[in-house]
C-alpha positions as a printed Julia matrix, in Angstrom:
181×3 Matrix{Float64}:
   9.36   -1.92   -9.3
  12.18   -2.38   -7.04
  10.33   -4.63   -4.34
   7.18   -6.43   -4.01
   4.51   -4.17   -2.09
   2.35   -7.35   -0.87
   1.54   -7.11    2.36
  -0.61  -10.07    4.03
  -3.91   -8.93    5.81
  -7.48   -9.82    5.18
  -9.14   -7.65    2.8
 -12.37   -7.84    5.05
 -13.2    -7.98    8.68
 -17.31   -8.55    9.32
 -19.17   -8.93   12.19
 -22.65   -7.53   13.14
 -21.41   -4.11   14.68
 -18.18   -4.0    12.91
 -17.3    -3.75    8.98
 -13.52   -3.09    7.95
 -12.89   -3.28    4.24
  -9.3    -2.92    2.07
 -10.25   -0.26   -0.54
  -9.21   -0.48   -4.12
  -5.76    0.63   -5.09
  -5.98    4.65   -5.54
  -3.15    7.05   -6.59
  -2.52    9.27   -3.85
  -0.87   12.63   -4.14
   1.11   14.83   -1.18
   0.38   18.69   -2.73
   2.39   21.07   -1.04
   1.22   25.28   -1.89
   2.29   28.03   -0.49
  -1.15   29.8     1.84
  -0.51   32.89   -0.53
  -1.14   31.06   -4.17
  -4.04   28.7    -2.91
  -6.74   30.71   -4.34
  -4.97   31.3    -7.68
  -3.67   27.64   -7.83
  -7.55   26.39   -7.06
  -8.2    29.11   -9.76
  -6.2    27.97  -12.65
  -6.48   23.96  -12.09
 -10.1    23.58  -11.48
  -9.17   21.24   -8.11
 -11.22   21.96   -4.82
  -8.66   22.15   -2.7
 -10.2    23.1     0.61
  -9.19   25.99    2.57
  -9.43   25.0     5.86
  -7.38   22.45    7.86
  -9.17   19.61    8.82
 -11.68   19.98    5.66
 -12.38   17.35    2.96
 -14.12   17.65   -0.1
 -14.97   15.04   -2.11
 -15.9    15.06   -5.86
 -16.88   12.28   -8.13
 -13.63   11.87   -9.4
 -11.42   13.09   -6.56
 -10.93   13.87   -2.58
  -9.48   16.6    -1.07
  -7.9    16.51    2.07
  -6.69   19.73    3.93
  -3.93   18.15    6.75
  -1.84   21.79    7.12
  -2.08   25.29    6.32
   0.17   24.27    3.02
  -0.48   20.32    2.87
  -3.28   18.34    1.05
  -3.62   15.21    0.0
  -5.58   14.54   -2.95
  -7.02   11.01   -3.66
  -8.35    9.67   -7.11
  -8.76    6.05   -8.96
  -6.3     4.73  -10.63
  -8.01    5.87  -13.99
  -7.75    9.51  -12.78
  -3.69    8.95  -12.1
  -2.94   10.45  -15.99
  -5.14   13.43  -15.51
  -3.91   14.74  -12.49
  -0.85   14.58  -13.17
  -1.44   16.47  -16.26
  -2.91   19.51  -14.21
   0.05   18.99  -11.64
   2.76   19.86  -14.59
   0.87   22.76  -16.1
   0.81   24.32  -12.95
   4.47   24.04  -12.43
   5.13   26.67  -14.83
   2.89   28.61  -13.25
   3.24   28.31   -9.11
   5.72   27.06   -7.17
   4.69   23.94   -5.05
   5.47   20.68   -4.87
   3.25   17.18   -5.58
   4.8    13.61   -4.71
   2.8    10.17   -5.56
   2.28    8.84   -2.56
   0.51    5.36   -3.48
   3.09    2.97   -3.44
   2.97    4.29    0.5
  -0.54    4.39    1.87
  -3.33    2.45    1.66
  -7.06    2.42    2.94
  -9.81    1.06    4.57
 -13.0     1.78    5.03
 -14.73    0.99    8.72
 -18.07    1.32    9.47
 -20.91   -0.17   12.38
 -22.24    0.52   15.36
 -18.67    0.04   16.97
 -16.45    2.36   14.55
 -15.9     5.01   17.01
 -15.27    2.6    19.92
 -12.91    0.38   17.35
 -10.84    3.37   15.93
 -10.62    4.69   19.88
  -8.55    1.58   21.1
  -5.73    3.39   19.6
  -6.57    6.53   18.68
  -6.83    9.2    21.32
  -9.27   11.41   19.24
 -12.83   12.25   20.43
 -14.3    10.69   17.26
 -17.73   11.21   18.48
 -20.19   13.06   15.65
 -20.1    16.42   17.61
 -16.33   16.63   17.6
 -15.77   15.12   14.6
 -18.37   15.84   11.95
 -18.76   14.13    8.99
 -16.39   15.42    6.24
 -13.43   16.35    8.92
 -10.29   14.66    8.3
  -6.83   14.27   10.91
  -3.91   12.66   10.74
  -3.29   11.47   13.92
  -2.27    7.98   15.52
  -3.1     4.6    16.61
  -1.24    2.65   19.12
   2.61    3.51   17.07
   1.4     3.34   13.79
   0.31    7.2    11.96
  -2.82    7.11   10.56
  -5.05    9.49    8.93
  -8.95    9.57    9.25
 -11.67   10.61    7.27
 -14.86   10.47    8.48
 -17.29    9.98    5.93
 -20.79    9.2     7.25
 -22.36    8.47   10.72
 -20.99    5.42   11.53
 -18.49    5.68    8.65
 -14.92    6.43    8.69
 -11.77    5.92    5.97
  -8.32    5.1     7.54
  -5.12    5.67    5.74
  -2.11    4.04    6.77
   1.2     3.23    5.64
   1.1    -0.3     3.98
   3.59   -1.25    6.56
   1.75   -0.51    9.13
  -1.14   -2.17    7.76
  -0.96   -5.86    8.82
  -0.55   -4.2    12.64
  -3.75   -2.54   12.26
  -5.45   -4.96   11.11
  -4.81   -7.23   13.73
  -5.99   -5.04   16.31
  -8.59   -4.14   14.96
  -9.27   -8.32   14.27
  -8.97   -8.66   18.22
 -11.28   -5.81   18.96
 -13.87   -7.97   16.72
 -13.37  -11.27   18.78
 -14.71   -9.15   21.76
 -18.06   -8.03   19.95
């Protein structure tokens, strides 16, 4: 490793109507196919990469995360890292598409209360409400300067992914929010 990746934030923000929580380290994967070879690639690899943008799926080992007509992002523990990369190089002799790592970039938190929607809306001009934005839909999108993506992933449950320079930032607001609860 070239650098140290520590960033200082809390790994926990609770209060009665608000719950923000670092998630573990994951390996995260950009997967770039071509619209044509999606339904072959799915084929031959076994992943459930959904069609549709704005889709998630989520499996036991892995999500899914449909941000483009050629762009997922697919999410697994650590554990899984090995694995997927295994089906990612068989398939290169098979398709052409690209996959970068993308963990040593992102990382994630998981928000959920009473006040998610209100929290994530200080700086995210989304309609985040459960009509608009069912559970399972996913965005990448903004809040305040810093891109974000968002997954919601129950009623009052959402995961944010940010860059883990952006994450201290993010935190904080979302820390000052909190005071105001």
């Amino acid at each position: 490793m070239l650098f140290s990746q520590d960033i200082n934030i809390s790994e926990a923000l609770q209060t009665n109507a608000l719950s923000m929580t670092l998630m573990d380290e994951k390996t995260r994967y950009s997967l770039r196919i071509k619209p044509k070879d999606l339904a072959a690639f799915k084929k031959a690899s076994g992943l459930k990469l959904p069609a549709k943008i704005g889709q998630s799926i989520r499996t036991s080992a892995h999500s899914y995360l449909c941000l483009g007509p050629d762009e997922w992002i697919v999410i697994t523990a650590n554990e899984n890292r090995n694995n997927l990369r295994e089906i990612f190089v068989n398939m290169t002799a098979k398709f052409t598409y690209s996959y970068v790592d993308v963990s040593h970039r992102n990382i994630g938190f998981v928000l959920s209360g009473e006040q998610v929607e209100n929290a994530i809306n200080i700086g995210c001009p989304l309609d985040l409400s459960l009509d608009t934005f069912p559970i399972g839909k996913v965005t990448r999108t903004v809040f305040e300067n810093a891109p974000i993506m968002v997954l919601r992933t129950g009623t009052t449950e959402f995961q944010l992914e940010c860059w883990r320079s952006f994450a201290p930032y993010i935190c904080g607001l979302f820390d000052r929010f909190a005071m105001d609860l």
